[in-house]
Structures are given as structure tokens and as C-alpha cells.
C-alpha positions in Angstrom: -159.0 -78.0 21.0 -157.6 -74.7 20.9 -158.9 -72.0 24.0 -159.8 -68.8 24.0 -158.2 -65.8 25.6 -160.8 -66.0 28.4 -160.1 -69.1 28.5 -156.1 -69.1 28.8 -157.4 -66.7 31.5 -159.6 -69.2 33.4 -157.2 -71.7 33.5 -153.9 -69.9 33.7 -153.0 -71.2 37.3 -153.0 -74.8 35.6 -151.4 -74.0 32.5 -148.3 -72.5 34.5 -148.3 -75.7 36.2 -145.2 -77.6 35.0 -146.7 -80.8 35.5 -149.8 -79.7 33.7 -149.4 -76.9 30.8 -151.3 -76.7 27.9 -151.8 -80.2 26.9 -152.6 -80.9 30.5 -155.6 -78.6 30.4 -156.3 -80.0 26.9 -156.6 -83.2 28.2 -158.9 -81.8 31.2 -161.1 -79.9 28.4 -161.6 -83.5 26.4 -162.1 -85.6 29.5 -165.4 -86.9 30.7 -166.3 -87.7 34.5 -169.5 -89.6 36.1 -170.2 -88.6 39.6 -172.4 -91.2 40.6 -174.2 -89.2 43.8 -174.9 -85.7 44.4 -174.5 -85.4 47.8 -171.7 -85.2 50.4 -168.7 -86.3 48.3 -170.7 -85.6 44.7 -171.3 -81.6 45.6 -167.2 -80.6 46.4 -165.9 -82.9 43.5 -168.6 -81.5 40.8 -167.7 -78.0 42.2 -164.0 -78.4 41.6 -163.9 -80.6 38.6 -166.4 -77.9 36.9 -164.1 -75.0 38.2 -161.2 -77.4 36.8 -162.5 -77.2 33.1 -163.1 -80.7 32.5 -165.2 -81.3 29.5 -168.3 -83.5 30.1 -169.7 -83.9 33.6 -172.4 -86.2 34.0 -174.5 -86.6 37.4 -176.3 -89.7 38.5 -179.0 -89.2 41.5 -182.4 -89.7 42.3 -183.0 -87.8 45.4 -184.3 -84.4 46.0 -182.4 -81.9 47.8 -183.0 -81.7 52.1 -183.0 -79.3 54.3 -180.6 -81.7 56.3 -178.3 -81.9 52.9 -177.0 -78.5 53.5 -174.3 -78.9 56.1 -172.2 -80.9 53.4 -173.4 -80.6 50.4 -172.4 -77.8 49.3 -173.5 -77.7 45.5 -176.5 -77.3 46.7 -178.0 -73.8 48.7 -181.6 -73.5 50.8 -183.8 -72.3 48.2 -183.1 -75.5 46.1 -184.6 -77.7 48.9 -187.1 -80.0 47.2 -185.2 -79.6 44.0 -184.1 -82.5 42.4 -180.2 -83.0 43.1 -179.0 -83.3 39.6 -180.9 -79.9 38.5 -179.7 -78.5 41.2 -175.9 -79.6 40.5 -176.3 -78.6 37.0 -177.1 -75.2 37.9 -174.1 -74.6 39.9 -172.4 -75.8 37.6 -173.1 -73.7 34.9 -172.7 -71.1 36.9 -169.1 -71.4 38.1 -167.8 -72.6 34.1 -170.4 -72.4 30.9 -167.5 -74.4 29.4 -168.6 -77.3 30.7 -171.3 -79.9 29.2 -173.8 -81.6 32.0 -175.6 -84.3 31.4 -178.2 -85.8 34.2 -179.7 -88.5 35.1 -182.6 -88.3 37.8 -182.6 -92.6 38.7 -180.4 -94.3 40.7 -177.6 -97.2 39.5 -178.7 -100.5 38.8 -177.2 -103.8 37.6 -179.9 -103.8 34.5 -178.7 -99.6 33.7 -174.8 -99.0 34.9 -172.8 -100.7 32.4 -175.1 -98.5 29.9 -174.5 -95.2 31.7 -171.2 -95.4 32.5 -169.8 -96.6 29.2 -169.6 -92.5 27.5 -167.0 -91.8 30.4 -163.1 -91.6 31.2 -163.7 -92.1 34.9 -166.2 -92.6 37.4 -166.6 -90.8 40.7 -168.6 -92.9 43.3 -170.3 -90.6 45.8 -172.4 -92.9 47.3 -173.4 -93.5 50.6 -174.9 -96.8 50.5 -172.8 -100.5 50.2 -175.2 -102.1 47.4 -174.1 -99.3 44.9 -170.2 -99.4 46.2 -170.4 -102.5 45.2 -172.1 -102.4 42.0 -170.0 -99.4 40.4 -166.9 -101.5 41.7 -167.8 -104.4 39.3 -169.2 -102.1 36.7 -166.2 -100.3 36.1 -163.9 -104.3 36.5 -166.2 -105.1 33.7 -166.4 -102.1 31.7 -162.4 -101.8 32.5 -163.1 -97.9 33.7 -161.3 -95.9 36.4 -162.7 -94.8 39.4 -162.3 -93.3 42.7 -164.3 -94.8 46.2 -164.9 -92.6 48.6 -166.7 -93.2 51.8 -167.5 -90.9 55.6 -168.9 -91.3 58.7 -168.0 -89.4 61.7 -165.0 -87.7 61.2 -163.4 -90.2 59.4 -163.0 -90.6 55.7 -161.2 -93.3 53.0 -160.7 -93.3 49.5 -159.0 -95.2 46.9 -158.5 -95.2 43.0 -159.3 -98.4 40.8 -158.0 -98.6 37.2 -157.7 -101.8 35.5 -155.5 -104.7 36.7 -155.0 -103.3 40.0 -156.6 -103.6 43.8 -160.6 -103.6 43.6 -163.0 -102.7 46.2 -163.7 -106.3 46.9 -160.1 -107.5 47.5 -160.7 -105.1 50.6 -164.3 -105.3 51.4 -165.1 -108.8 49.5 -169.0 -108.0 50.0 -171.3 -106.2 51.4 -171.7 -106.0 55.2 -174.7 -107.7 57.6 -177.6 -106.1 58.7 -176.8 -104.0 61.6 -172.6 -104.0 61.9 -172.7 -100.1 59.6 -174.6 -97.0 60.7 -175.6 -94.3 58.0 -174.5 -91.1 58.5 -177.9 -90.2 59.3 -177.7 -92.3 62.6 -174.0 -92.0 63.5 -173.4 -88.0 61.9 -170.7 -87.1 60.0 -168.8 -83.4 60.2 -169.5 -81.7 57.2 -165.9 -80.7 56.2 -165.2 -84.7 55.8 -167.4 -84.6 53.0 -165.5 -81.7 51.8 -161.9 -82.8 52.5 -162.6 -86.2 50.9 -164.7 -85.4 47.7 -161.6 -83.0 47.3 -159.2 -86.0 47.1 -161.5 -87.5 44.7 -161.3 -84.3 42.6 -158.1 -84.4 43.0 -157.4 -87.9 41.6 -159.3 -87.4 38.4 -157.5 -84.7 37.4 -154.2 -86.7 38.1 -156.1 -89.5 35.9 -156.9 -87.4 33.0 -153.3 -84.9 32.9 -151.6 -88.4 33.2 -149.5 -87.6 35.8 -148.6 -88.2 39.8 -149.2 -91.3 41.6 -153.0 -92.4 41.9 -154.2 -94.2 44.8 -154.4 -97.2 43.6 -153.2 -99.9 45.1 -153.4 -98.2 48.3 -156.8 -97.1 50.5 -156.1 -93.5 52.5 -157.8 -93.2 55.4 -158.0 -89.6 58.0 -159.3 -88.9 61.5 -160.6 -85.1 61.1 -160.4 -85.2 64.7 -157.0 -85.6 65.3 -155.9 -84.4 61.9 -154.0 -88.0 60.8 -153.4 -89.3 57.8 -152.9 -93.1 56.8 -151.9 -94.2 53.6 -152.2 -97.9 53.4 -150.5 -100.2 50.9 -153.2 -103.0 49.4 -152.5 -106.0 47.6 -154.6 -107.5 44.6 -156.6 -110.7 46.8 -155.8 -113.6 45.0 -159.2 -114.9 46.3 -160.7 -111.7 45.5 -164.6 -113.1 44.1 -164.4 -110.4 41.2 -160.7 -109.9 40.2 -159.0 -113.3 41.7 -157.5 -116.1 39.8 -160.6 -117.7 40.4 -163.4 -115.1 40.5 -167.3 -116.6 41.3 -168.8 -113.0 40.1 -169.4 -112.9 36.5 -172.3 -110.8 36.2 -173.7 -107.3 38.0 -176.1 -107.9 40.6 -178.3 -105.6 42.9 -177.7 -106.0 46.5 -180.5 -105.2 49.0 -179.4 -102.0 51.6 -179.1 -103.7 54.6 -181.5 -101.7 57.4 -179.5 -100.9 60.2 -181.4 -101.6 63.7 -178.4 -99.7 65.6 -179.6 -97.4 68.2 -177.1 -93.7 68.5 -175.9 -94.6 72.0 -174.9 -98.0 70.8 -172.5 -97.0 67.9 -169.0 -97.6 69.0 -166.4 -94.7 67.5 -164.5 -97.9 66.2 -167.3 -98.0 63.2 -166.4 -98.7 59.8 -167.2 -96.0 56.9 -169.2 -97.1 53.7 
């Protein structure tokens, strides 16, 4: 595609960019992102990928928009309360860069409608906040052989990782889902908003490194931060060899739908040790 002025305007500060230019941005204008969740990590990634100039942007989510959504999610402002999330994305949206193409999707991700959805896309974002659909758009995109970034908060603490085919999975790490009652939500254990910011960022951040073809990804590697004390961890991860989805002798073969473990866990009993989802 060739861009306009206005548009050689918009994106100057890539197309300066050594490591971007005008292909780069080329390649941002033909790309195509899902961002499964638009909440926490969704709202700041949909914000800057729009800003970013990237092509297609679908948005998956079945929720309305809280009043208690708007000290992190940041897509979406108080007179969209009761609004439902992916209108409310798509607006923004819009707004910041007419350039882009939405598409929406008001239902959540299920075993019997990912591999469907996530098939018209370059790379999937996973905003969730829940273990069954981590799971599930992990062995969607091994299946489907599709890039994407996890991201998870809680507290002040964040991680993230990148998954492209033949490399670490979210189950070499995590294998499965955890037991009832070892994970708060954010809901019972809080999260600082700017977590969600700083880490839906990253993700931002990673596509657009997936798309330009350039940098290192995370993959291979989970990065983890403590917003309290301001440290950074990047760990190196190893394909599991006993991994159930991706090992040399793998027992998943099919998608299946996990049941969100209910977490019993009263406030004053969550350790600051906790894990994030």
C-alpha cells in the first residue's frame, strides 16, 4: 500500500525509525491483531496498536463496561459504563486513527468458536484475566500455529511472554490450570492500575516487533516486574519435553473448556507471594 501525506505525517516518528522505515510501517498497515479481552491489558494495547497504524484490529469480549473498570482500563471513560466493552473499544479507536479496521465480537472464547475466530489474524493478544481462556488461546494458537503474547497481573506484579511456533508454550510453564482456591482475582487481591498499563504496553510492544520483523521477541523467555520495587526479571524458558501440548509425547490433541475455578480465599489470607494469571 502506498500512504498518504497525512499519513507519512501520522507515522513519521516510525518511518525515521531505522529499524522500521517505510516497509516497516507497511507491514504494520497490512498486519492484523486479535486482542482477546478488553480490559486491563486489552484497553493500553488496543490504544497503542491503533495509534501504531496496524491494519485490522479485532476485539473479543463479552462483558460490559464497570464503574470499577476505570482505574485500568483505560479505553474505556465513565460515560461508557454499562456499554458493552467491544463498542466501547471500537469507539476509541476510531477516534485516535480512522485508518484502522475493527471488527468485534461481543461472546467470549470457547473450544467450539476460537480456532474459527482467530484464524483471519497475524497475532493474538491474550488479555485475559481468567486461567480456562489462558489456556485455551495457548493451544488454539499451537494448533492454529499463530503468534501470541500472554500477559497476566495481580498486585503490582506483572509477566508476559511471546509464543510463535516451535518455541516455549504456556503449558511447558504452567502445564494446567491451577486448583480451586491457590489464585485470587484481581478483584479479591487488587491490582495497581499502571501494571495493567505497563504490561499491555509490552504486549503492544511485541506485536509490533512481530509484524516489522525485527528485535528479539520474548519468546523463549517469561518477563516478570515488581511495580513496587521497580525490578525487572527476564527469565530464560526451555521447551518441556513432557510438556502435555507441545512435548515429544503430547496427551492434548483437541481444545477443551476448562471450568474457572471459584476462589474461596478471604483478602487477609492472600499471601504477597501469589501467583498472577
Amino acid at each position: 500500500m502506498e500512504f498518504s501525506d497525512e499519513q507519512l505525517e501520522r507515522y513519521s516518528r516510525h518511518i525515521i525509525l531505522k529499524d522500521v522505515g517505510y516497509e516497516g510501517q507497511q507491514r504494520i498497515a497490512s498486519g492484523s491483531v486479535l486482542i482477546i479481552g478488553a480490559g486491563g491489558l486489552g484497553a493500553p494495547a488496543a490504544l497503542y496498536l491503533a495509534a501504531a497504524g496496524v491494519g485490522k484490529i479485532g476485539i473479543i469480549d463479552g462483558d460490559v463496561v464497570d464503574t470499577s473498570n476505570l482505574q485500568r482500563q483505560v479505553i474505556h471513560f465513565t460515560q461508557d459504563v454499562n456499554k458493552p466493552k467491544v463498542q466501547s473499544a471500537k469507539e476509541k479507536i476510531e477516534q485516535i486513527n480512522p485508518d484502522v479496521e475493527v471488527v468485534t465480537f461481543r461472546k467470549i472464547v470457547l473450544a467450539d468458536n476460537i480456532m474459527d475466530i482467530i484464524k483471519d489474524y497475524d497475532f493474538i493478544l491474550d488479555g485475559t484475566d481468567n486461567f480456562p481462556a489462558k489456556f485455551l488461546i495457548n493451544d488454539a494458537c499451537f494448533f492454529a500455529k499463530k503468534a501470541y503474547s500472554h500477559g497476566g497481573i495481580l498486585r503490582f506484579n506483572g509477566q508476559t511472554m511471546t509464543y510463535t511456533p516451535g518455541n516455549t508454550c504456556y503449558r511447558c510453564i504452567f502445564n494446567s490450570p491451577p486448583p480451586k482456591n491457590l489464585v485470587p482475582t484481581c478483584s479479591q487481591a487488587g491490582v495497581l492500575g499502571a501494571v495493567a498499563g505497563i504490561l499491555g504496553t509490552i504486549q503492544a510492544a511485541e506485536v509490533l516487533k512481530y509484524l516489522i520483523g525485527k528485535g528479539q521477541l520474548l519468546t523463549n523467555k517469561l518477563l516478570t516486574f515488581d511495580a513496587l520495587n521497580m525490578q525487572f526479571r527476564n527469565v530464560a524458558v526451555s521447551k518441556n519435553r513432557n510438556c502435555p501440548l507441545c512435548g515429544q509425547q503430547p496427551s492434548i490433541r483437541t481444545l477443551m473448556n476448562y471450568e474457572q475455578p471459584v476462589c474461596d480465599i478471604k483478602q487477609n489470607n492472600i499471601s504477597s507471594g501469589d501467583k498472577v494469571c
